[in-house]
C-alpha angles and dihedrals in degrees: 000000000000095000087047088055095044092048087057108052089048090055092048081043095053091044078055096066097036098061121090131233108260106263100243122048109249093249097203092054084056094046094049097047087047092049088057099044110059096198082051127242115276120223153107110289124184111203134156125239114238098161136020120198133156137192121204096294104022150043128211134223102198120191088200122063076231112051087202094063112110096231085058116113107193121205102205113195126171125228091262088057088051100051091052076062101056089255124131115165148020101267086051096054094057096045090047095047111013114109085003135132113241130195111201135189113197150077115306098209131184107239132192108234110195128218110229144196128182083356091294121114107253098213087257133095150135135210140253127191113236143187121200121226101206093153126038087225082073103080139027120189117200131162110303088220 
């Protein structure tokens, strides 16, 4: 009985190590884990890439078409970061990320994002989970399929 029960846990034991990570990081477990920690929880995250935007100092990697929607993880880089990359303009970031799988290193943090009107905070606000791009070593892109 003993070997029996031995010879089976080594066999459940040995299926354990044979099987693969799955190929995208779960984001609402990220965003979660970011939400209770308030410095952000470190880590390498896979994600693919369903919407690109930018504003004047920054572009976007969401892993939501809406990058409101609370399941959405943004990777935030600066031009410097992309040019690092080989990227230099706007075009170019969506043909080089969009519909891509990433692999970041970095912090996913929970981060306060204000309603304003007339540049002014209105009082009102939600949050997005985001993980800063500072290094171009951070993040690979290659084909989702």
């Amino acid at each position: 009985m003993k070997k029996s029960l031995l010879a089976i846990v080594l066999l459940l034991s040995g299926c354990a190590a044979t099987t693969t990570n799955p190929t995208y990081t779960n984001t609402l477990d990220v965003i979660g884990a970011a939400a209770a920690t308030p410095t952000g929880v470190a880590g390498n995250y896979t994600f693919l890439v369903k919407a690109v935007g930018h504003d004047a100092h920054r572009f976007y990697l969401n892993t939501e078409t809406d990058y409101r929607d609370q399941r959405c993880i943004s990777i935030v880089m600066s031009v410097p970061v992309l040019k690092q990359l080989g990227i230099n303009d706007s075009p170019s970031v969506e043909r080089y990320f969009l519909n891509k799988r990433i692999k970041v290193s970095g912090i996913a943090k929970r981060t306060q994002i204000d309603f304003t009107r007339d540049g002014r905070p209105t009082g009102k606000y939600y949050y997005q989970t985001h993980i800063v791009i500072e290094r171009a070593e951070q993040i690979s892109a290659e084909d989702a399929t």
